[in-house]
PyMOL CGO cylinders between C-alpha atoms (Angstrom):
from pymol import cmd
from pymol.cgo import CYLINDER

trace = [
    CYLINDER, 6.84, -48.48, -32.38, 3.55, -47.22, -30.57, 0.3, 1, 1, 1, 1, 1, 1,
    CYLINDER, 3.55, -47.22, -30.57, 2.70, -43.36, -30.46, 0.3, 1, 1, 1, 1, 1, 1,
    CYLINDER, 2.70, -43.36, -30.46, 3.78, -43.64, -26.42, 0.3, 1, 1, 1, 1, 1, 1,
    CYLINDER, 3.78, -43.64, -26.42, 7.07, -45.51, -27.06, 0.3, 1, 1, 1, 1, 1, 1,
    CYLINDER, 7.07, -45.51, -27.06, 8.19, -42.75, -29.37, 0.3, 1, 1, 1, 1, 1, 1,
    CYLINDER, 8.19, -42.75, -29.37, 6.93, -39.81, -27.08, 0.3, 1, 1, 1, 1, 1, 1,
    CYLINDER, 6.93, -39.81, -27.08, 9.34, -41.37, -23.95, 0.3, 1, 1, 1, 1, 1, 1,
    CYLINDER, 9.34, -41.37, -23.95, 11.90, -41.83, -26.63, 0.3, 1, 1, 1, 1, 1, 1,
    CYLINDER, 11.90, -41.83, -26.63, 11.61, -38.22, -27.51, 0.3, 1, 1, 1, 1, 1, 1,
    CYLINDER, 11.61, -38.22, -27.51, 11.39, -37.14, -23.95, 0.3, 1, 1, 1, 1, 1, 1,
    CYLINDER, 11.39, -37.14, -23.95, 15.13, -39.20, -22.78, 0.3, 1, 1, 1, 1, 1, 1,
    CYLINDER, 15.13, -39.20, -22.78, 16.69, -38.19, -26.27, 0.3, 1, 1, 1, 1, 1, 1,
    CYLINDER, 16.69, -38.19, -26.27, 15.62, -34.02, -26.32, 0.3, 1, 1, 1, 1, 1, 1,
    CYLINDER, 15.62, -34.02, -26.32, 16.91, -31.80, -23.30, 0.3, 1, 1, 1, 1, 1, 1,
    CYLINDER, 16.91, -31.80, -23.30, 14.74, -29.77, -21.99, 0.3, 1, 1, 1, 1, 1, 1,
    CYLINDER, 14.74, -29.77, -21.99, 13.79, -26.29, -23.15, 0.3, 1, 1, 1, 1, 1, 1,
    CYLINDER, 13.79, -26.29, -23.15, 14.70, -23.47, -20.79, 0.3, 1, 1, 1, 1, 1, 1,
    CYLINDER, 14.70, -23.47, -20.79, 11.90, -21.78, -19.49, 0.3, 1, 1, 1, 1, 1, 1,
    CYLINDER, 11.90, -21.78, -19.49, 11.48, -18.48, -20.77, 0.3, 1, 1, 1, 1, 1, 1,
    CYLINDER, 11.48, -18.48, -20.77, 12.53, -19.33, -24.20, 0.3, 1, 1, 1, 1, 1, 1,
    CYLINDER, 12.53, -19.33, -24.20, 9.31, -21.04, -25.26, 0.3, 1, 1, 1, 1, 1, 1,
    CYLINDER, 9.31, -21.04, -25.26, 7.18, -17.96, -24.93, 0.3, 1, 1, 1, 1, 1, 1,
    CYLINDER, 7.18, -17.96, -24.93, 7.33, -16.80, -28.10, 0.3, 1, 1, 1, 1, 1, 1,
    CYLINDER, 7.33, -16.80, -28.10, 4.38, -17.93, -29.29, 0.3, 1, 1, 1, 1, 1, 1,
    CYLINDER, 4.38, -17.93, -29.29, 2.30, -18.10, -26.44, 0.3, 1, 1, 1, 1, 1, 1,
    CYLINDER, 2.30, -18.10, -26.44, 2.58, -13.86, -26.09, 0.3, 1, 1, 1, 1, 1, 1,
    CYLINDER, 2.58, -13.86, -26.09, 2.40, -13.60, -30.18, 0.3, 1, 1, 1, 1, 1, 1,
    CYLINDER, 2.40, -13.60, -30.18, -0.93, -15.62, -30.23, 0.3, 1, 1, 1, 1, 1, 1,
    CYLINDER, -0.93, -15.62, -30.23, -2.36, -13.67, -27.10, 0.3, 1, 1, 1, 1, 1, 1,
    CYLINDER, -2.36, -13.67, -27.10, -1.38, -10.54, -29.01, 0.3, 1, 1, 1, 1, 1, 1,
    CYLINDER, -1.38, -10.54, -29.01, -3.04, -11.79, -32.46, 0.3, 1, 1, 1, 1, 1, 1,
    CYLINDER, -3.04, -11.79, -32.46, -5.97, -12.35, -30.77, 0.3, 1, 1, 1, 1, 1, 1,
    CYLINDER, -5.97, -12.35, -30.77, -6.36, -9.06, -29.07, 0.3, 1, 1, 1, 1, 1, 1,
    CYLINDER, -6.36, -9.06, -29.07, -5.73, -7.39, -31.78, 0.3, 1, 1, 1, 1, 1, 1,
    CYLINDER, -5.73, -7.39, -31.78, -7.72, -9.33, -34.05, 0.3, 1, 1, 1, 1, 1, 1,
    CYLINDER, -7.72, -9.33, -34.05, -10.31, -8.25, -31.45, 0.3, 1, 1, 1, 1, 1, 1,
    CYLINDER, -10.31, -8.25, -31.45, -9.70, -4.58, -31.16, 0.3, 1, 1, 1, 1, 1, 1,
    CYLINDER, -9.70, -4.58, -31.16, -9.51, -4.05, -34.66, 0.3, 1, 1, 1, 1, 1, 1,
    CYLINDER, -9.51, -4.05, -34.66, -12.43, -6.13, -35.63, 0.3, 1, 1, 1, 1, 1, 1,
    CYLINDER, -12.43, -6.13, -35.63, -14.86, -4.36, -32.85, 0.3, 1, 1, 1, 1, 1, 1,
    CYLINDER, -14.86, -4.36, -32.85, -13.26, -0.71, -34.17, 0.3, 1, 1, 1, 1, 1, 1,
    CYLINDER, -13.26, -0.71, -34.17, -14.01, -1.09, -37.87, 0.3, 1, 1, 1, 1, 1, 1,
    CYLINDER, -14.01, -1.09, -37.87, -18.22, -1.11, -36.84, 0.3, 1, 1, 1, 1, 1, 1,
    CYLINDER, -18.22, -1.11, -36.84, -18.19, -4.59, -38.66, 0.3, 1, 1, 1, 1, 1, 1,
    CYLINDER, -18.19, -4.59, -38.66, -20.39, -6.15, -36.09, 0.3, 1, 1, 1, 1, 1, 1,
    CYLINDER, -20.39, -6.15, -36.09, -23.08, -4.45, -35.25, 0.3, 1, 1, 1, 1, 1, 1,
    CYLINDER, -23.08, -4.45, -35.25, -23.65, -2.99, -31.49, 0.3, 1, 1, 1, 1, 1, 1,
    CYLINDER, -23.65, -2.99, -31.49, -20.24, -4.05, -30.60, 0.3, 1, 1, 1, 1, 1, 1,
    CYLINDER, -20.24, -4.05, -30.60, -17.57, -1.31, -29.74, 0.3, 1, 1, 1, 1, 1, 1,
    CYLINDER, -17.57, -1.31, -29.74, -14.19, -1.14, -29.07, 0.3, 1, 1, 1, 1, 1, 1,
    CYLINDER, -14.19, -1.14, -29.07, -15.18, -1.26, -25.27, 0.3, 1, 1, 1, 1, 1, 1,
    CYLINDER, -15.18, -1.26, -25.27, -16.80, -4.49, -25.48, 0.3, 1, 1, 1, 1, 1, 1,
    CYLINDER, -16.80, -4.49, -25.48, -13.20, -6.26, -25.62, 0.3, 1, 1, 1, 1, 1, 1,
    CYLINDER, -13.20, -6.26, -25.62, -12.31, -4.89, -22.31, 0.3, 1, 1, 1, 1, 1, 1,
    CYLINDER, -12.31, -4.89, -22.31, -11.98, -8.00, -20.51, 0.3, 1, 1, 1, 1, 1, 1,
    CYLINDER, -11.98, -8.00, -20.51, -10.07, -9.69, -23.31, 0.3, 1, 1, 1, 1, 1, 1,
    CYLINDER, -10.07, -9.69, -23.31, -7.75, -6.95, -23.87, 0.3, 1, 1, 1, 1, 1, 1,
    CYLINDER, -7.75, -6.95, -23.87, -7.10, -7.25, -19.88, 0.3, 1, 1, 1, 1, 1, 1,
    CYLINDER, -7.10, -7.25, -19.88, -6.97, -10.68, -19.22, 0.3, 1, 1, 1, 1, 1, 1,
    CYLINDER, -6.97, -10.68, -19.22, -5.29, -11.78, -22.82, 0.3, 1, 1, 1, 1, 1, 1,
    CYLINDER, -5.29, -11.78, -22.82, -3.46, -8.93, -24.19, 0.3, 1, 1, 1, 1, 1, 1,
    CYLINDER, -3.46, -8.93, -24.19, -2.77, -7.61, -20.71, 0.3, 1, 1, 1, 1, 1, 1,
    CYLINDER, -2.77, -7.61, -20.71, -1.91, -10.58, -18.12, 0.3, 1, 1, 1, 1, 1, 1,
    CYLINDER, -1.91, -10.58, -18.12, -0.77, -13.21, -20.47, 0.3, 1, 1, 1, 1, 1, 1,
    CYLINDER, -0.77, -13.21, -20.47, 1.25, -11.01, -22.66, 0.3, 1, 1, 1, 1, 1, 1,
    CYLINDER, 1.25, -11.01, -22.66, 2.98, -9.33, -19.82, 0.3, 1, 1, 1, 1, 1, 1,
    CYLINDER, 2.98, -9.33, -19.82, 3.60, -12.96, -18.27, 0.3, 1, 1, 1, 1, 1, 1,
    CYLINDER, 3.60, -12.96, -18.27, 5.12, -14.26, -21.83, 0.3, 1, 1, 1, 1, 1, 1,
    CYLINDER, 5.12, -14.26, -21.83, 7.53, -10.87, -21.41, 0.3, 1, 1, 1, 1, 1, 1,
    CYLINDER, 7.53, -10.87, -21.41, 8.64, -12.39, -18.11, 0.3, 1, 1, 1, 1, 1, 1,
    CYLINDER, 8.64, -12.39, -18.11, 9.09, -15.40, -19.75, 0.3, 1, 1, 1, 1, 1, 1,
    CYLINDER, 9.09, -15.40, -19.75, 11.01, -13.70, -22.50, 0.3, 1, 1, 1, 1, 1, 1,
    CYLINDER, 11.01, -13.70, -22.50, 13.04, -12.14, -20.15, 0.3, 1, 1, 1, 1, 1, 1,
    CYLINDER, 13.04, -12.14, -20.15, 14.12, -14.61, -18.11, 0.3, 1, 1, 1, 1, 1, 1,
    CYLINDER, 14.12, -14.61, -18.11, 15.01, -16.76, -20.89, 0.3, 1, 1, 1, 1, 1, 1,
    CYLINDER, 15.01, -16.76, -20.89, 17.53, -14.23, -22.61, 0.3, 1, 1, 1, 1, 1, 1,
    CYLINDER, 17.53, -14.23, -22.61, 14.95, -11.99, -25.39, 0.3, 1, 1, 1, 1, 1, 1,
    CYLINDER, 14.95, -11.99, -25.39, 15.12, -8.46, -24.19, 0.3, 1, 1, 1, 1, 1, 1,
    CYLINDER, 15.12, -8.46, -24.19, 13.79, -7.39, -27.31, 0.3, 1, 1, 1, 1, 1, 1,
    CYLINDER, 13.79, -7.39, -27.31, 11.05, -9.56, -27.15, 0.3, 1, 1, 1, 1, 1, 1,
    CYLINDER, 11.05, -9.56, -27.15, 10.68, -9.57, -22.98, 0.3, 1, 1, 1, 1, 1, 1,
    CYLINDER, 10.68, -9.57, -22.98, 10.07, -5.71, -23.80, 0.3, 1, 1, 1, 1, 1, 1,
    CYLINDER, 10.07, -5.71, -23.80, 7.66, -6.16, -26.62, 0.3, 1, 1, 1, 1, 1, 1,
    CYLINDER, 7.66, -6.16, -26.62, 5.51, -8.35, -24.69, 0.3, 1, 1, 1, 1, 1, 1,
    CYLINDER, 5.51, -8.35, -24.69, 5.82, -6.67, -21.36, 0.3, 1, 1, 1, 1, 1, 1,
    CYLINDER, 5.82, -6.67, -21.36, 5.50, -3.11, -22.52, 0.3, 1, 1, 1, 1, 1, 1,
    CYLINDER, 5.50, -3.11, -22.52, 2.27, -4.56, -25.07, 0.3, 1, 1, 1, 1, 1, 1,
    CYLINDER, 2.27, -4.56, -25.07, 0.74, -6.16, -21.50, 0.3, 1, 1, 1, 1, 1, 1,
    CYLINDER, 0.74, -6.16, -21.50, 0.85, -3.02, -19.59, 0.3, 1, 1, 1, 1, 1, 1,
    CYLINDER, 0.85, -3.02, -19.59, -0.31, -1.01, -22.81, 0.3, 1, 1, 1, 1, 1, 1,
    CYLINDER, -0.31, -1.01, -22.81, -3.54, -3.48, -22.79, 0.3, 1, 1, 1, 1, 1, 1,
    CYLINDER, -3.54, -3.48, -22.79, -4.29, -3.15, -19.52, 0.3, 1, 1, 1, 1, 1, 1,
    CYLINDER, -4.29, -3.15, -19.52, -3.87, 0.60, -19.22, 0.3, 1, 1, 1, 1, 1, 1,
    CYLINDER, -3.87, 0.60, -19.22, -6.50, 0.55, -22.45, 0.3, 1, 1, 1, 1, 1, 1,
    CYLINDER, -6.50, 0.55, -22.45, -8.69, -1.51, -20.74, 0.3, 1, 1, 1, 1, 1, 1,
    CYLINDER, -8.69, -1.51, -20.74, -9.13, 0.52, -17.50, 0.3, 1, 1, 1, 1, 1, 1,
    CYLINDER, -9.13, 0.52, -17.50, -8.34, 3.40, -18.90, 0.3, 1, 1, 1, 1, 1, 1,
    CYLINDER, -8.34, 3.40, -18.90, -10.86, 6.34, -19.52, 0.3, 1, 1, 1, 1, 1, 1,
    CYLINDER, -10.86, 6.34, -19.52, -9.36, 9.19, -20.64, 0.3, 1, 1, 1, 1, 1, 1,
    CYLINDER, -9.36, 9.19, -20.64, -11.69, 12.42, -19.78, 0.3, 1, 1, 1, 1, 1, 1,
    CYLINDER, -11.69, 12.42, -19.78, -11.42, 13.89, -23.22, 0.3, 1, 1, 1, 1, 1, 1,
    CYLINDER, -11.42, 13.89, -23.22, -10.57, 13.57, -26.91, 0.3, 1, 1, 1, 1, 1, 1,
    CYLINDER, -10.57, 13.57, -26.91, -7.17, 15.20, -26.21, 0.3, 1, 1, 1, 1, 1, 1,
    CYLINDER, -7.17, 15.20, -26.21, -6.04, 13.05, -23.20, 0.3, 1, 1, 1, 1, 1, 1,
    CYLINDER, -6.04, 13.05, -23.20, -7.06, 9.96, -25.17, 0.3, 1, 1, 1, 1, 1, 1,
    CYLINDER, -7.06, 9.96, -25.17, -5.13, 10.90, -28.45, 0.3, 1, 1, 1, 1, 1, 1,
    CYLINDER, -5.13, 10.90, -28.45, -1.90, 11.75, -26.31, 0.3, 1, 1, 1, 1, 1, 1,
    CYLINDER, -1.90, 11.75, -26.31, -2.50, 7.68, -24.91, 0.3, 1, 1, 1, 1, 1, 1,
    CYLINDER, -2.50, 7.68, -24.91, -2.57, 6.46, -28.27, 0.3, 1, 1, 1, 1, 1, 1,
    CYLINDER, -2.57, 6.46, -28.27, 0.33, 8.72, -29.55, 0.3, 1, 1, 1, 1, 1, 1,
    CYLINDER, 0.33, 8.72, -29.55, 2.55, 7.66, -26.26, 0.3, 1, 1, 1, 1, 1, 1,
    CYLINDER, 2.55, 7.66, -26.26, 1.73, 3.60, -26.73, 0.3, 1, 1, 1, 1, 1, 1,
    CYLINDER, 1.73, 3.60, -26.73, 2.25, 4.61, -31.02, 0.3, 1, 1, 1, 1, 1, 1,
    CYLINDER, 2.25, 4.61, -31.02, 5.80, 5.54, -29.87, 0.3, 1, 1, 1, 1, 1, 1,
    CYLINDER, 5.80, 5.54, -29.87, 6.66, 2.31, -28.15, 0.3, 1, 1, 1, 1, 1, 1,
    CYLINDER, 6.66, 2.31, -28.15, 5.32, 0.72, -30.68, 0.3, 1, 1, 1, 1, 1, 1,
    CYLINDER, 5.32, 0.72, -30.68, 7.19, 2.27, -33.28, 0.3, 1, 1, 1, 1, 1, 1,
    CYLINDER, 7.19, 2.27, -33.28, 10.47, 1.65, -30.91, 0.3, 1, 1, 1, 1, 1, 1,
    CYLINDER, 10.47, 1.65, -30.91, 9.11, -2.21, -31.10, 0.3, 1, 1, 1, 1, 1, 1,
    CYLINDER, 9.11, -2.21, -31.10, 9.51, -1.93, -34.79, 0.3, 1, 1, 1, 1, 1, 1,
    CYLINDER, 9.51, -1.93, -34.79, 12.82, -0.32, -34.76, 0.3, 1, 1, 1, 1, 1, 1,
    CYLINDER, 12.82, -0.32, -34.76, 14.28, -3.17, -32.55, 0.3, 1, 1, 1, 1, 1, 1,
    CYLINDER, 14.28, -3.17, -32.55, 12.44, -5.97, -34.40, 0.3, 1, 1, 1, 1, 1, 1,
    CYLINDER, 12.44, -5.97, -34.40, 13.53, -4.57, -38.37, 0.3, 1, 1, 1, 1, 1, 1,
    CYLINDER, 13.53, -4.57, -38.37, 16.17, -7.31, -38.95, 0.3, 1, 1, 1, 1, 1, 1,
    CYLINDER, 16.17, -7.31, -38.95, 13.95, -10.07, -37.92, 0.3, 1, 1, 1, 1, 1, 1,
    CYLINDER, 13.95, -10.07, -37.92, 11.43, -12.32, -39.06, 0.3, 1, 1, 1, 1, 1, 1,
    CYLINDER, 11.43, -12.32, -39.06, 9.15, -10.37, -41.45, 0.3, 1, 1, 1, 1, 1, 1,
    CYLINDER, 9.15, -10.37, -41.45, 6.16, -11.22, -39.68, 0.3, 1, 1, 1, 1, 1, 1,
    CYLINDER, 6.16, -11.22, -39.68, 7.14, -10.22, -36.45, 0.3, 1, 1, 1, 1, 1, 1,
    CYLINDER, 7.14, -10.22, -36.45, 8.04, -7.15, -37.92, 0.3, 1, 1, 1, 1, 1, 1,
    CYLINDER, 8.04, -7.15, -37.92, 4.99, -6.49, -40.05, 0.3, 1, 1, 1, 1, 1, 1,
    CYLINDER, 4.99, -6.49, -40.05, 2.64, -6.87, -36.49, 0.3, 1, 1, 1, 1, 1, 1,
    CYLINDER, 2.64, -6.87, -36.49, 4.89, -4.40, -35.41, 0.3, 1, 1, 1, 1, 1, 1,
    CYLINDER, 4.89, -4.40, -35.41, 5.09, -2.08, -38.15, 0.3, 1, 1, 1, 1, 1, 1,
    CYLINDER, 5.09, -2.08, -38.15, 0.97, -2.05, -38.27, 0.3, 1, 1, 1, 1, 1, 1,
    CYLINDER, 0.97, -2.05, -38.27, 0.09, -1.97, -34.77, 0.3, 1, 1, 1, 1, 1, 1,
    CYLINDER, 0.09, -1.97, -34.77, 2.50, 1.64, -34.89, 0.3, 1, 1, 1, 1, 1, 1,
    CYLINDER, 2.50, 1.64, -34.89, 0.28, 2.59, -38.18, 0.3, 1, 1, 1, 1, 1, 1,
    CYLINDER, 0.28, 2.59, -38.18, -3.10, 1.33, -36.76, 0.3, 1, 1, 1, 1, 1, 1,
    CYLINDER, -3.10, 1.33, -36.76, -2.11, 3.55, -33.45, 0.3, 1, 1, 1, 1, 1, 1,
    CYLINDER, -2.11, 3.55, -33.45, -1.51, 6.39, -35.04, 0.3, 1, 1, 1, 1, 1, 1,
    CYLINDER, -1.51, 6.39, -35.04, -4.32, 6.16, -37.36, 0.3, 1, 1, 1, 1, 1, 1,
    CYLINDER, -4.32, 6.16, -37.36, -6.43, 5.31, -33.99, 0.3, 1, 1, 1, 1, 1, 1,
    CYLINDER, -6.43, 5.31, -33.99, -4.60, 8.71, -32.33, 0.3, 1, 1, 1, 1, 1, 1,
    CYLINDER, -4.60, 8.71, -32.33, -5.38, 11.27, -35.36, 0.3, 1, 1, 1, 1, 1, 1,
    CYLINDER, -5.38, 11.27, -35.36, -8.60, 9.73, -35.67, 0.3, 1, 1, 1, 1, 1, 1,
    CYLINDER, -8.60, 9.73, -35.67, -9.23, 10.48, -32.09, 0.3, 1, 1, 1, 1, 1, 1,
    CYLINDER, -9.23, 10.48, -32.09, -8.24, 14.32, -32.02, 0.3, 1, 1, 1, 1, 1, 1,
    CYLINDER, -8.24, 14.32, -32.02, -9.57, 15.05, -34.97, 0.3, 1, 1, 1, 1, 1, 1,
    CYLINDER, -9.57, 15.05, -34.97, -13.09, 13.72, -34.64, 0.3, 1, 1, 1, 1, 1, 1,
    CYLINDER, -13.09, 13.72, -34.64, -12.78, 11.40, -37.44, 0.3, 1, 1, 1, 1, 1, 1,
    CYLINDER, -12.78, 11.40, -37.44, -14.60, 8.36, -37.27, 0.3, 1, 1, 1, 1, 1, 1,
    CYLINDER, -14.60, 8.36, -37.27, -13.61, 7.19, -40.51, 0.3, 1, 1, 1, 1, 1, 1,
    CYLINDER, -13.61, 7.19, -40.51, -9.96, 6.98, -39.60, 0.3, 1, 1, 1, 1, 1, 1,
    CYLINDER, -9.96, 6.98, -39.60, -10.95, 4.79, -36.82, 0.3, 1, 1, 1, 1, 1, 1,
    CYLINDER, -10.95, 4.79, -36.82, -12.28, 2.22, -38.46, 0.3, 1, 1, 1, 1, 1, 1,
    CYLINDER, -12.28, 2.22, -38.46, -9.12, 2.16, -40.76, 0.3, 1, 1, 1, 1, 1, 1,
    CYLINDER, -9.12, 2.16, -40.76, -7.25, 1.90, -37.81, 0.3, 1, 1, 1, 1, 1, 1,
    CYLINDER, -7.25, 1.90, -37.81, -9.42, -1.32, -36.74, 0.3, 1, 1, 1, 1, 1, 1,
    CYLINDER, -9.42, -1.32, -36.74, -8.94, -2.81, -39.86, 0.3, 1, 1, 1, 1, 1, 1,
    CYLINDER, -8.94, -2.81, -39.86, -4.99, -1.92, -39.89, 0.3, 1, 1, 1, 1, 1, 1,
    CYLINDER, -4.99, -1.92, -39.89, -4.88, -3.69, -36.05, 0.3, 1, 1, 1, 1, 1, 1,
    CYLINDER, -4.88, -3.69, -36.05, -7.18, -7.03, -37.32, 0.3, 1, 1, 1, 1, 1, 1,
    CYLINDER, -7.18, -7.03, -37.32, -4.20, -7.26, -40.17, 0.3, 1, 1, 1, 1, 1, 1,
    CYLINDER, -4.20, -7.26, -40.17, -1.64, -6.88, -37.39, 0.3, 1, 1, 1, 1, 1, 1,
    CYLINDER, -1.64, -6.88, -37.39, -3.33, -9.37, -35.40, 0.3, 1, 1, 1, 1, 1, 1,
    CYLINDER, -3.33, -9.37, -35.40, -3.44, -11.70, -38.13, 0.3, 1, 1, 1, 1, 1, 1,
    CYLINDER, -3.44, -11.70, -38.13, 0.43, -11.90, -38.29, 0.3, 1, 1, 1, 1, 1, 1,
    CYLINDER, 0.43, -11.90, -38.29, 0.98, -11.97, -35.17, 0.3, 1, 1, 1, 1, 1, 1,
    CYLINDER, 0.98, -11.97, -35.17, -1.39, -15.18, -35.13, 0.3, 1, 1, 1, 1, 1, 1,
    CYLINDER, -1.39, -15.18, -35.13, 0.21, -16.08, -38.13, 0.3, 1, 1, 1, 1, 1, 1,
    CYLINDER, 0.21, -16.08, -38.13, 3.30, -15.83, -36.92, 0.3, 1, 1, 1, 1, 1, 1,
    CYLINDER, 3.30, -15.83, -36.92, 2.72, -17.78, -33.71, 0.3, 1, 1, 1, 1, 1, 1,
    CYLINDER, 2.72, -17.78, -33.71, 0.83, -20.96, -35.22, 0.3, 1, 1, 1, 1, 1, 1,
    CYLINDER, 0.83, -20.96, -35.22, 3.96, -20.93, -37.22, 0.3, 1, 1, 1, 1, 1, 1,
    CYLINDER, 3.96, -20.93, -37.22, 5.84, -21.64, -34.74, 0.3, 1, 1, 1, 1, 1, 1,
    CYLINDER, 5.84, -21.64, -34.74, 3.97, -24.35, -33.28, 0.3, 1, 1, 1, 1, 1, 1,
    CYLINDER, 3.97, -24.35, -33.28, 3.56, -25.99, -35.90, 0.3, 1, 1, 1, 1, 1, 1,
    CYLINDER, 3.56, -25.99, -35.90, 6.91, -25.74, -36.70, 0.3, 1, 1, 1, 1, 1, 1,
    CYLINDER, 6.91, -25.74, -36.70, 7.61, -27.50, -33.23, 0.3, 1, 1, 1, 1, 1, 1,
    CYLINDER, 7.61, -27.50, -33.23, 5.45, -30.07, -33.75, 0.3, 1, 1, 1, 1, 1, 1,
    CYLINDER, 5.45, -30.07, -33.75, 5.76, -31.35, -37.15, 0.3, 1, 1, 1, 1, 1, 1,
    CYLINDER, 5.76, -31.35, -37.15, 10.07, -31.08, -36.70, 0.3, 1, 1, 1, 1, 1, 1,
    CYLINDER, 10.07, -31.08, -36.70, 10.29, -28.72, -39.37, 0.3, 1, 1, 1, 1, 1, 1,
    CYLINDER, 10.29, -28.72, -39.37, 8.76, -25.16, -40.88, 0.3, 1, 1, 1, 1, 1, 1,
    CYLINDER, 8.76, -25.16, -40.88, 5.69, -26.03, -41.77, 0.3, 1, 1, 1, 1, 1, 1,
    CYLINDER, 5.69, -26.03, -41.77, 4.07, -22.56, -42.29, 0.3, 1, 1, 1, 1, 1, 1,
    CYLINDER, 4.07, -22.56, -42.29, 5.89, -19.91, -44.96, 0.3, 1, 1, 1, 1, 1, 1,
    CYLINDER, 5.89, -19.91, -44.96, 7.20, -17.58, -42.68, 0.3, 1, 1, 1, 1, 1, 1,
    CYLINDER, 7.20, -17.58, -42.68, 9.12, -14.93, -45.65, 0.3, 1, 1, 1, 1, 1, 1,
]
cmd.load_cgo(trace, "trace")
């Protein structure tokens, strides 16, 4: 049987997937790669590249797209996950437009978005352990990021980037996981 006889065998014998229900890995790879980003500018690994200098990815990617997947998520059943990705959009767009007049306004942002975040873990414990691992370290990299911020410390900062690029390597784990799962008909990626 050729590759296209198979594929519109596929198609007639599979029924459709709802929309919204797909999403999954579409808002877990735009988060991986924002934070990936984030945390790899913060730790001062590359040279003359900031935190700042992700702006437009952390707006367009982690921002747009993730809050898009949440609608997906949403309308396909996830609240859990519809709030994740929803709440993690507005949080990336807010940090890219956002500039806070002070050290003290911009620790309070990172301790507010630290809380969701740490309500994100809460609601994702008995899941996957990936999903809740990005979870768990994004909360740890924020509040690393927050008491970094008040206190001065640029040391803790770059923890905090390096705490985020782990995140953001789960969650890119996590989603490739899934895909691949999809596509090869079975788990192809360890995912506990």
């Amino acid at each position: 049987m050729s590759n296209e006889a198979a594929v519109a065998q596929h198609a007639r014998t599979t029924s459709p997937i709802p929309l919204g229900s797909a999403a999954g890995p579409l808002g877990y790879l735009a988060l991986g790669l924002t934070l990936l980003a984030f945390g790899l500018l913060g730790t001062g690994v590359l040279s003359g590249a900031g935190v700042k200098d992700a702006g437009s990815l952390a707006l367009f990617v982690g921002g747009l797209t993730l809050f898009i997947a949440g609608l997906l998520e949403f309308r396909g059943g996830s609240a859990a996950t519809g709030t994740a990705f929803a709440g993690l959009g507005a949080f990336w767009v807010a940090w890219a437009q956002a500039a806070p007049s002070g050290k003290d306004a911009a620790g309070l942002f990172l301790i507010l978005w630290a809380l969701l975040a740490l309500s994100l873990t809460a609601a994702h414990w008995l899941g996957g352990t990936l999903v809740r691992g990005v979870y768990a370290l994004f909360t740890i990299a924020l509040v690393l990021l927050a008491v970094g911020t008040l206190a001065g410390n640029d040391t803790l900062g770059k923890v905090a980037g390096w705490v985020a690029a782990a995140a953001g390597v789960l969650a890119w784990y996590s989603a490739t996981s899934a895909l691949a799962g999809g596509s090869w008909g079975r788990v192809g990626l360890p995912v506990r």
